[in-house]
C-alpha positions as CSV (number, residue, x, y, z in Angstrom):
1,X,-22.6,7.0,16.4
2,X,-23.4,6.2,12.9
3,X,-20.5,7.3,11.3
4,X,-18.2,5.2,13.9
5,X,-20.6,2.2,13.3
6,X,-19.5,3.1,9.6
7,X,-15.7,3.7,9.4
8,X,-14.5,0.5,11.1
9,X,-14.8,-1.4,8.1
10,X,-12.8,1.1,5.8
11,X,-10.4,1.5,9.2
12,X,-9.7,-2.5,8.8
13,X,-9.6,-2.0,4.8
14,X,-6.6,1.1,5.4
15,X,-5.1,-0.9,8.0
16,X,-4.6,-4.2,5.7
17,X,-3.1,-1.7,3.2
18,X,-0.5,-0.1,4.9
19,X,0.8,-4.1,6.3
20,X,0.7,-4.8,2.5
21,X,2.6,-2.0,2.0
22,X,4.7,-2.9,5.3
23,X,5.3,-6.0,4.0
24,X,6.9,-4.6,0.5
25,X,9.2,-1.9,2.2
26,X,12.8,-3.2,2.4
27,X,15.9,-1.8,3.5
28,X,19.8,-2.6,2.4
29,X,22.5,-0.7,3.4
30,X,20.5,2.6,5.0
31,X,18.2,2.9,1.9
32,X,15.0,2.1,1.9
33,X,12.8,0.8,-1.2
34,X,9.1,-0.1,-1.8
35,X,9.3,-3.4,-3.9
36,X,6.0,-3.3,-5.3
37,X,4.8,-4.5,-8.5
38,X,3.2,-1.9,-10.4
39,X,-0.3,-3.8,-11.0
40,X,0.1,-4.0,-7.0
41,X,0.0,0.0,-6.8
42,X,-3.1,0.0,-9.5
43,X,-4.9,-2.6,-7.3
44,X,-4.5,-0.4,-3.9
45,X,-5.3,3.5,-5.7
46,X,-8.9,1.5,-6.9
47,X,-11.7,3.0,-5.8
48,X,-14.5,4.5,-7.7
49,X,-15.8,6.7,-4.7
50,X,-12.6,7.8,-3.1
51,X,-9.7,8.9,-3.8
52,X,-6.5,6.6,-2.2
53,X,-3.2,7.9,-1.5
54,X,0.0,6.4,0.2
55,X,3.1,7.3,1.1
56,X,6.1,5.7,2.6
57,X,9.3,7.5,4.1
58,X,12.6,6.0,4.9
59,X,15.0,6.0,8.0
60,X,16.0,10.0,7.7
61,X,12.2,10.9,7.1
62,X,13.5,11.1,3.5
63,X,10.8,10.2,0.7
64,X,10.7,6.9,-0.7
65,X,7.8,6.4,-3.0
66,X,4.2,7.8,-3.0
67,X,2.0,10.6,-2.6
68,X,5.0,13.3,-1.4
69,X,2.2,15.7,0.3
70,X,0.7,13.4,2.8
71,X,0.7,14.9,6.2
72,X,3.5,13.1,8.5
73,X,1.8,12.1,11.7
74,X,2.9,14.7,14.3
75,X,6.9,15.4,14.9
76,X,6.4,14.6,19.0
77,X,4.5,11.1,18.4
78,X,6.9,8.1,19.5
79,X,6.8,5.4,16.6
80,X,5.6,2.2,17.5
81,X,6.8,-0.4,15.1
82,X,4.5,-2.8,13.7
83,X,1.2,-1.0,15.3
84,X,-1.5,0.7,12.5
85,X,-2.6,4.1,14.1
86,X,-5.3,6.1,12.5
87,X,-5.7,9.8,12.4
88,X,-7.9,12.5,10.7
89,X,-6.3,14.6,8.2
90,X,-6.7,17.2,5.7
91,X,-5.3,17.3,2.2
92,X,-5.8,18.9,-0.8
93,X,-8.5,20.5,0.6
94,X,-10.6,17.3,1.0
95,X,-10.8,15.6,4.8
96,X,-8.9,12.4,4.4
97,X,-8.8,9.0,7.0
98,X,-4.7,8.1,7.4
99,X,-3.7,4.6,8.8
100,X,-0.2,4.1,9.1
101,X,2.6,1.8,11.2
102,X,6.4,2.4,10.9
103,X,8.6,-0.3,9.7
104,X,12.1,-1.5,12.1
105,X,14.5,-3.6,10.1
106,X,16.3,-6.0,12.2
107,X,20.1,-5.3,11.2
108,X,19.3,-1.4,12.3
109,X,18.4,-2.1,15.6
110,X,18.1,1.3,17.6
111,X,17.8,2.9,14.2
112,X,14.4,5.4,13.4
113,X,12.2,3.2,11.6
114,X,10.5,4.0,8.0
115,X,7.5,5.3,8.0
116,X,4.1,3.8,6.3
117,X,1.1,5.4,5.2
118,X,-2.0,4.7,3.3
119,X,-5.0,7.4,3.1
120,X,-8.1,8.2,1.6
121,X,-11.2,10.2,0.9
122,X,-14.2,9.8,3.3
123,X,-17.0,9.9,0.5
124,X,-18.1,6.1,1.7
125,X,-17.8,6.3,4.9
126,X,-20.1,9.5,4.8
127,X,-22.6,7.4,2.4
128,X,-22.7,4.4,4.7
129,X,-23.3,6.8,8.2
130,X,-25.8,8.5,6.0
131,X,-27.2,4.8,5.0
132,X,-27.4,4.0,8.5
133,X,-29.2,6.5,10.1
134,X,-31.7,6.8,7.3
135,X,-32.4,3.0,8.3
């Protein structure tokens, strides 16, 4: 119960990332770019506990800027545009907390949308459950 108690707050901080992100992913003529400013990027890999990774993928599944390892959500999950998931991942060895939300573009309507993903370590949200319970 704790550790719920303690991950919605760094749920709500990965979920305002990736619609950042969302909001920065643009698509002309089938390609698909992340228009970010690169003090932008700095700002969302900050963290001096974790470790923050994103990735985002374009209309083929083809890679677009990022973190290329990320685990994809699974190959059977429908994409729902405009709707933050969450799911529990592993990579690099370490257990890492995705949020991610696929981007439509309204001339490709019909067309698979791109794919956005932001992830990272769970060092603070075990320090906060950990906090909790010892209070």
């Amino acid at each position: 119960m704790a550790q719920g108690i303690a991950a919605a707050p760094f749920d709500r901080a990965l979920s305002d990332s990736v619609e950042l992100l969302s909001d920065h992913v643009k698509e002309f003529r089938g390609q698909v770019t992340l228009q970010l400013p690169m003090a932008a990027r700095d700002v969302l890999r900050a963290d001096a506990t974790d470790n923050v990774y994103f990735m985002v993928l374009g209309l083929r599944g083809e890679y677009v800027a990022g973190e290329r390892d990320l685990p994809i959500p699974a190959e059977d999950e429908r994409p729902t545009p405009g709707v933050v998931k969450f799911r529990d991942e592993q990579m690099r060895g370490t257990e890492v907390r995705i949020a991610y939300s696929w981007v439509a573009f309204r001339d490709r309507p019909g067309s698979q949308p791109a794919l956005v993903q932001v992830a990272e370590t769970t060092a603070k949200r075990a320090q906060l459950g950990n906090a909790i319970l010892r209070g």
